[in-house]
C-alpha positions as CSV (number, residue, x, y, z in Angstrom):
1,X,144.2,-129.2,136.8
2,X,147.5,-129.5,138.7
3,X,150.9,-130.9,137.9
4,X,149.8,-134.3,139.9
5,X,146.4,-134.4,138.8
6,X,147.8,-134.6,135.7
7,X,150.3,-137.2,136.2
8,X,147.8,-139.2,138.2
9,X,145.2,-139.3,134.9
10,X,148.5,-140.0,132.8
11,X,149.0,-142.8,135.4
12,X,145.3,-144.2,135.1
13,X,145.3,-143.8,131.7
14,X,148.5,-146.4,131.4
15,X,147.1,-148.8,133.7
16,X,143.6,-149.0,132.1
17,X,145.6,-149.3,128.8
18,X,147.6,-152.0,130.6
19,X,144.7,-153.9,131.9
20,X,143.0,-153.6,128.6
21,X,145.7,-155.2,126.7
22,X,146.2,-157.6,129.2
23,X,143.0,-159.0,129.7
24,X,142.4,-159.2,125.7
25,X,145.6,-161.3,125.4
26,X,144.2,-163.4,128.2
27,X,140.9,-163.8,126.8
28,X,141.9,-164.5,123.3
29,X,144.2,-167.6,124.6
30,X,141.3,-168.9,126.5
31,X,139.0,-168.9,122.9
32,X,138.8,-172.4,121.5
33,X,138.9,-171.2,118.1
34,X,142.5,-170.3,118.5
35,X,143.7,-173.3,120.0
36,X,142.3,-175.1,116.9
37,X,143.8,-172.4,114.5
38,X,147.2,-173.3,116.0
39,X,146.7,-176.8,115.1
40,X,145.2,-176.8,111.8
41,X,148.1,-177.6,110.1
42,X,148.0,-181.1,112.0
43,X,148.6,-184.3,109.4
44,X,147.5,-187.6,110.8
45,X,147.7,-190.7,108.6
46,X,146.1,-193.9,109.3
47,X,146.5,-197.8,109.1
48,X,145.8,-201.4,109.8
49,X,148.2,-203.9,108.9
50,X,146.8,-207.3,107.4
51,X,149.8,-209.6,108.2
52,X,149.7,-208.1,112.4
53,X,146.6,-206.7,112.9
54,X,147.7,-204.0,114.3
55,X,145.6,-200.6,113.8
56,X,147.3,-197.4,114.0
57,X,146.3,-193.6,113.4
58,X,149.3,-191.1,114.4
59,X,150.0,-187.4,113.6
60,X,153.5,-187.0,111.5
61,X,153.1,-183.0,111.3
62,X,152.3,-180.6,113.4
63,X,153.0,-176.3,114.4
64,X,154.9,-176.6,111.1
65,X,157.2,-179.6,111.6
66,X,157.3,-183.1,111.8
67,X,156.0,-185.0,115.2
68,X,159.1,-187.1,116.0
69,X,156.6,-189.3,118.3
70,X,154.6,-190.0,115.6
71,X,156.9,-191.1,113.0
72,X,158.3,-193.3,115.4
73,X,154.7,-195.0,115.9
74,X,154.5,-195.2,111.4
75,X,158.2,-196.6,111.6
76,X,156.4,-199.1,114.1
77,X,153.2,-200.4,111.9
78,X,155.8,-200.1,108.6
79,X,158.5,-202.2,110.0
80,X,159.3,-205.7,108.4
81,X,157.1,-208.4,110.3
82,X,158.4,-211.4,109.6
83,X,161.6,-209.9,111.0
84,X,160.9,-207.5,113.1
85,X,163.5,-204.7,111.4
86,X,162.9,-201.4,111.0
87,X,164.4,-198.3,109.0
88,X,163.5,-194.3,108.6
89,X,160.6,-194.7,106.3
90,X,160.9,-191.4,103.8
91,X,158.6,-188.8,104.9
92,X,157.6,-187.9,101.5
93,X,156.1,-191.3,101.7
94,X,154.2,-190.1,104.5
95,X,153.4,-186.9,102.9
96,X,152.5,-188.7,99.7
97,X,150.0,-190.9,101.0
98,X,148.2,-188.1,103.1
99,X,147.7,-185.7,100.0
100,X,145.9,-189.2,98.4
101,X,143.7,-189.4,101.4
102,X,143.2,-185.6,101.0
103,X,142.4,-185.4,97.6
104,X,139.9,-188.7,97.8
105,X,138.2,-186.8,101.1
106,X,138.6,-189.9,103.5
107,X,139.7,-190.4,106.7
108,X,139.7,-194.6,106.2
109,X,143.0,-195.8,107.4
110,X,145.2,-197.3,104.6
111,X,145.5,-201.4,104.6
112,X,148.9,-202.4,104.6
113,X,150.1,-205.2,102.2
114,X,153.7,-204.5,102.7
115,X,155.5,-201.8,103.7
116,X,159.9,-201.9,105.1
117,X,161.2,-204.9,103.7
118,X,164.7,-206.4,105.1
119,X,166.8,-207.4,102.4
120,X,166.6,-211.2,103.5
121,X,162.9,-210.8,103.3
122,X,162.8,-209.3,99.7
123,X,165.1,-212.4,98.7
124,X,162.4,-215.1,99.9
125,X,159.8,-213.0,98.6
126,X,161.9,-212.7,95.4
127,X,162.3,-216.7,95.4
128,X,159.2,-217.4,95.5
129,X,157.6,-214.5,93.1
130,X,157.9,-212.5,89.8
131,X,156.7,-209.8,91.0
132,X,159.2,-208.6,93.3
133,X,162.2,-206.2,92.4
134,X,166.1,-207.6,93.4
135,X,166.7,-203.5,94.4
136,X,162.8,-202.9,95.4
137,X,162.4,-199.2,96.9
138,X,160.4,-201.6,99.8
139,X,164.2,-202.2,101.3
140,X,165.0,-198.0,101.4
141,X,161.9,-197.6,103.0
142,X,160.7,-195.7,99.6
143,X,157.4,-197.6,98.9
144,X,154.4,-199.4,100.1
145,X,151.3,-201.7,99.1
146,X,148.4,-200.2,100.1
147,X,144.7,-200.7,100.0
148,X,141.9,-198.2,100.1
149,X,138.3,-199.4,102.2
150,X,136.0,-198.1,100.1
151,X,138.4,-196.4,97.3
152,X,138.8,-199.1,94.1
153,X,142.4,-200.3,93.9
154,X,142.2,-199.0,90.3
155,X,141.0,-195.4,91.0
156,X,144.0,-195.4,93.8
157,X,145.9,-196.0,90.8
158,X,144.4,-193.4,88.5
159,X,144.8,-190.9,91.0
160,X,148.6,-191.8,92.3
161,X,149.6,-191.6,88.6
162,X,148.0,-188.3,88.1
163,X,149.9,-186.9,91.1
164,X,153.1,-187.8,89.2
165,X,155.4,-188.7,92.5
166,X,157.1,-191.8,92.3
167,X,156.0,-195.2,91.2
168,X,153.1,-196.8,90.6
169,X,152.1,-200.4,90.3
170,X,148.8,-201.8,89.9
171,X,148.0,-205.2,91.1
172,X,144.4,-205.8,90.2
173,X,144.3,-209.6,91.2
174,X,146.1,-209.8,94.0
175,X,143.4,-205.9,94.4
176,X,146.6,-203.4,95.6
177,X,148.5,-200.3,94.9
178,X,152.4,-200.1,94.9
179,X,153.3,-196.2,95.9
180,X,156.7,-195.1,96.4
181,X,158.9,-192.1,96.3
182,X,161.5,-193.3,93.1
183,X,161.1,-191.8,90.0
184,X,157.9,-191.5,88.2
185,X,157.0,-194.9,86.4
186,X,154.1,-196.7,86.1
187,X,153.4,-200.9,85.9
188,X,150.8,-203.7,85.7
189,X,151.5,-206.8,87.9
């Protein structure tokens, strides 16, 4: 073999190896399982509001951070709305209530009782109530009253308490579930 034979089969050799590579790299984007993989991590919470109506199922998490687009649409749904006010919810709450939907294996979308409260809303609500906390966590945007379609109000309960993340208030007759992100306590309404 001479000098450029040689160089010419090194040459082939590099391109074949070239081509190789890059056709594997173009195949293995085009498979559908990897374009799930990248977006297992995806969290997506539901809800419908009772007092609005409105119905809402958004992604907060995604390719390892949080989906600014979609926490705007939860600020949205957990705004005040008798005043139309709205505040950063925490996103532990977020992150709180998906782990519950995880753990129960549903994708229902949570009911909404209350969720933001402005401070001149807690005051009526206050006035006209026992139940309802001069500092409530419902004014940091720290909790919410939830319902469960087909989850008991009192197994939401069990289970919140068992996760051990904040308060939790069970409110059997009026059939809903205080969470929030404050220190671990527990209460009958």
């Amino acid at each position: 073999m001479t000098v450029e034979q040689g160089n010419r089969k090194a040459g082939t050799m590099s391109r074949r190896r070239l081509l190789g590579v890059g056709c594997g790299l173009a195949a293995g984007a085009l498979l559908p399982w990897r374009g799930a993989f990248a977006y297992s991590d995806a969290k997506t919470l539901g809800f419908k509001h009772l007092h609005t109506g409105e119905e809402l199922s958004a992604v907060f998490w995604s390719q390892g951070r949080y989906n600014e687009d979609g926490l705007a649409e939860l600020k949205h749904i957990m705004r005040d709305w008798r005043t139309e006010q709205t505040i950063e919810i925490d996103r532990m709450l977020y992150q709180l209530l998906f782990d519950i939907r995880k753990k129960i294996g549903t994708d229902q979308p949570f009911q909404i009782i209350s969720a933001y409260r402005s401070p001149k809303t807690n005051l009526q609500l206050r006035q006209n109530s026992d139940g309802v906390a001069k500092k409530s966590l419902h004014m940091q945007g720290m909790a919410i009253d939830v319902r469960l379609p087909g989850y008991s109000t009192k197994g939401l309960q069990q289970l919140a308490l068992k996760m051990h993340r904040g308060g939790v208030g069970y409110y059997g007759r009026s059939d809903f579930v205080h969470l929030d992100t404050g220190r671990p306590r527990s209460w009958v309404g």
